[in-house]
C-alpha positions in Angstrom: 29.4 -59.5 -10.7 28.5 -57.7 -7.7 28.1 -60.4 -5.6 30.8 -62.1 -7.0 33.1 -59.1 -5.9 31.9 -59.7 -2.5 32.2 -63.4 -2.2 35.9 -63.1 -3.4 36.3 -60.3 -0.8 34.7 -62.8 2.2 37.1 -65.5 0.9 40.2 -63.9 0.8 39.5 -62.1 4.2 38.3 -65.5 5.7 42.0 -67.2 4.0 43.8 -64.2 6.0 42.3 -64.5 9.2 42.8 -68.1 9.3 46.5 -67.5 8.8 47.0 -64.8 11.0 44.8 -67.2 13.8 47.6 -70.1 12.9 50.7 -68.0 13.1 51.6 -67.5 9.2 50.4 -64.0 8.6 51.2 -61.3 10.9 48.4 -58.5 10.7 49.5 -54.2 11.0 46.8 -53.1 13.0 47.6 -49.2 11.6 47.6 -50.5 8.0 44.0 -51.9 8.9 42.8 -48.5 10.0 44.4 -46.5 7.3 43.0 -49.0 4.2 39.6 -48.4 6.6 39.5 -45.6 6.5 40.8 -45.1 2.9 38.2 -47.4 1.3 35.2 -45.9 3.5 35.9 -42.7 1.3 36.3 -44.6 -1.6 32.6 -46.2 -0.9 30.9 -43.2 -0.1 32.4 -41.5 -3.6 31.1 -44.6 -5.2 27.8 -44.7 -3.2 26.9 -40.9 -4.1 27.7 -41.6 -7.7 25.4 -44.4 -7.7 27.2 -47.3 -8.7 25.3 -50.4 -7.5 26.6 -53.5 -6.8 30.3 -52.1 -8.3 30.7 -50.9 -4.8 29.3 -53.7 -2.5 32.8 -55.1 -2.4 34.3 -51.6 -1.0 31.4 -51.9 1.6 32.4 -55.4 2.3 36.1 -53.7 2.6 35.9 -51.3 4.7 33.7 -52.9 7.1 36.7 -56.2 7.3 39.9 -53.6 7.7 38.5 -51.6 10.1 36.9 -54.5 12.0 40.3 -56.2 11.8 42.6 -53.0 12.9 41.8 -54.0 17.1 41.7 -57.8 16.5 45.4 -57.5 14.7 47.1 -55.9 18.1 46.1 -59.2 19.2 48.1 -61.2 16.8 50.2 -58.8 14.7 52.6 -56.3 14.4 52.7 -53.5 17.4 55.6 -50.9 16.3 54.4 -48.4 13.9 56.8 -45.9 12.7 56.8 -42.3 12.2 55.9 -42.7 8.2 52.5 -45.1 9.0 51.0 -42.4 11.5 51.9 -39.8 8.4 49.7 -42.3 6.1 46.7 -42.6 8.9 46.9 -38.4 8.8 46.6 -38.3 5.2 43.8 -41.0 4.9 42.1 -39.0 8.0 42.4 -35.5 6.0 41.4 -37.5 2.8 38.6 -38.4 4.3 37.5 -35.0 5.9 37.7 -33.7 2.4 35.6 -35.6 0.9 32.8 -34.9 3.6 33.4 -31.5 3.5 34.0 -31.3 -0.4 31.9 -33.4 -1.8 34.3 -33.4 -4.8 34.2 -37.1 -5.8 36.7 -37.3 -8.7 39.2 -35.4 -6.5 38.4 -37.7 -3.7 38.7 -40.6 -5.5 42.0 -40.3 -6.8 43.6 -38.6 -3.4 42.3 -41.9 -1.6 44.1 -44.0 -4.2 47.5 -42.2 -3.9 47.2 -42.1 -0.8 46.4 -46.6 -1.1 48.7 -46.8 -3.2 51.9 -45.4 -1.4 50.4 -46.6 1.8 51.1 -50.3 0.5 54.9 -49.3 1.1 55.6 -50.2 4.4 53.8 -53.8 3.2 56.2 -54.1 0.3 59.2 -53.5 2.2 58.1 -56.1 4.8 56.9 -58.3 2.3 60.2 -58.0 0.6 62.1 -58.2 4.2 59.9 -61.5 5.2 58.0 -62.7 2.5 56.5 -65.2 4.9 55.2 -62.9 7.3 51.9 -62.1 4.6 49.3 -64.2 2.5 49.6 -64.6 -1.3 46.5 -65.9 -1.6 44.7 -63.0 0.6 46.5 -60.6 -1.3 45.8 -62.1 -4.7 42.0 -62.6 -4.0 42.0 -59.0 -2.8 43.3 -57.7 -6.0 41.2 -59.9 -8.2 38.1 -59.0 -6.2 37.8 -55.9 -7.8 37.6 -57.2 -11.5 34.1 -58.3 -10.9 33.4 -54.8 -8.7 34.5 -52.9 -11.8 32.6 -55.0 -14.7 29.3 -54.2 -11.8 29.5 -50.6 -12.1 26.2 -48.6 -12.5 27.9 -45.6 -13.1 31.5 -45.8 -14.5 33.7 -42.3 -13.8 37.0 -41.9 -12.4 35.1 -41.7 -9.2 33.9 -44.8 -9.6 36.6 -46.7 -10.8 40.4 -44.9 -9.7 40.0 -46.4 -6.3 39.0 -49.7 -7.3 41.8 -50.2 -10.3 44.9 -48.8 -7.9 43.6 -51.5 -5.3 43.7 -54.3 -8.0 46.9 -53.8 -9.3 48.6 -52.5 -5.5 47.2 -56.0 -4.3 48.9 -57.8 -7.3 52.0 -56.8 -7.0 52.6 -57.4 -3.1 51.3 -60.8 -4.1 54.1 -60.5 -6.8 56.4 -59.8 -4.8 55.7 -62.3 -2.0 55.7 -65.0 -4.4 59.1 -63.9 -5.8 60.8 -63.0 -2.7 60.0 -66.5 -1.0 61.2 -68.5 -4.2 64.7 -66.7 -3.6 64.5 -67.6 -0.3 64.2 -70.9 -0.6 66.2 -70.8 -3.0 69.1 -70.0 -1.0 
């Protein structure tokens, strides 16, 4: 299950940057480095709680967004406004807690709120130009972490918070998408 979390993951991110190299997807170079940063916590909680291959896809993650936050000023979006840098100071200070806490429940669940409400900005724009983001990508991300969840070694809310907000955050923007460019079409 493991590895099927991570092949998903290698998909969907190989589906995005194909898009974004063609034109159709236009990448937030902040939003990289905030998820980054956001899932390196959440696979160091889950790599000191010992849970195996559940967290090769977050490893697999974090790796992608934060190799993907410099190539996406080449292609993607270069205005960040004030509430994005607020999101990259939380996911920084989430972070630092974790290293210096080495509270992994408390971790956990700060990096997902913080996830969570940090896929915002890429409803609104998703709402604003549906066309502008991947459905597939988005999907694929989600459903990656089925499999990462059924591979746990260890199952705790450290474990699993993270992992859960991300699959049903990246299912609804892929919701959304989907809806939004029917009724624009539609039109």
């Amino acid at each position: 299950m493991g590895a099927l979390a991570a092949a998903m993951a290698l998909v969907a991110y190989g589906i995005y940057v194909w898009q974004t190299l063609r034109g159709e997807a236009r990448p937030h170079p902040l939003s990289w480095l905030i998820f980054g940063i956001l899932t390196g916590t959440g696979y160091l909680v889950q790599l000191d709680q010992a849970a195996g291959p559940g967290s090769w896809v977050m490893g697999i993650t974090t790796v992608v967004c934060l190799s993907l936050c410099p190539v996406s000023f080449w292609r993607g979006e270069r205005v960040f406004p004030w509430y994005e840098w607020a999101f990259l100071v939380a996911a920084a200070i989430v972070f630092a807690f974790y290293l210096w806490s080495h509270e992994p429940a408390p971790s956990a669940t700060l990096a997902a709120a913080v996830a969570v409400l940090g896929f915002g900005p890429t409803l609104t724009k998703a709402w604003a130009r549906p066309h502008s983001d991947s459905v597939t990508a988005f999907t694929l991300n989600g459903l990656k972490f089925a499999p990462s969840l059924l591979a746990m070694a260890t199952v705790s809310v450290a474990t699993c918070v993270f992992p859960a907000a991300l699959l049903i955050a990246n299912l609804a923007v892929a919701l959304i998408i989907h809806v939004r460019r029917r009724a624009v079409s539609s039109k």
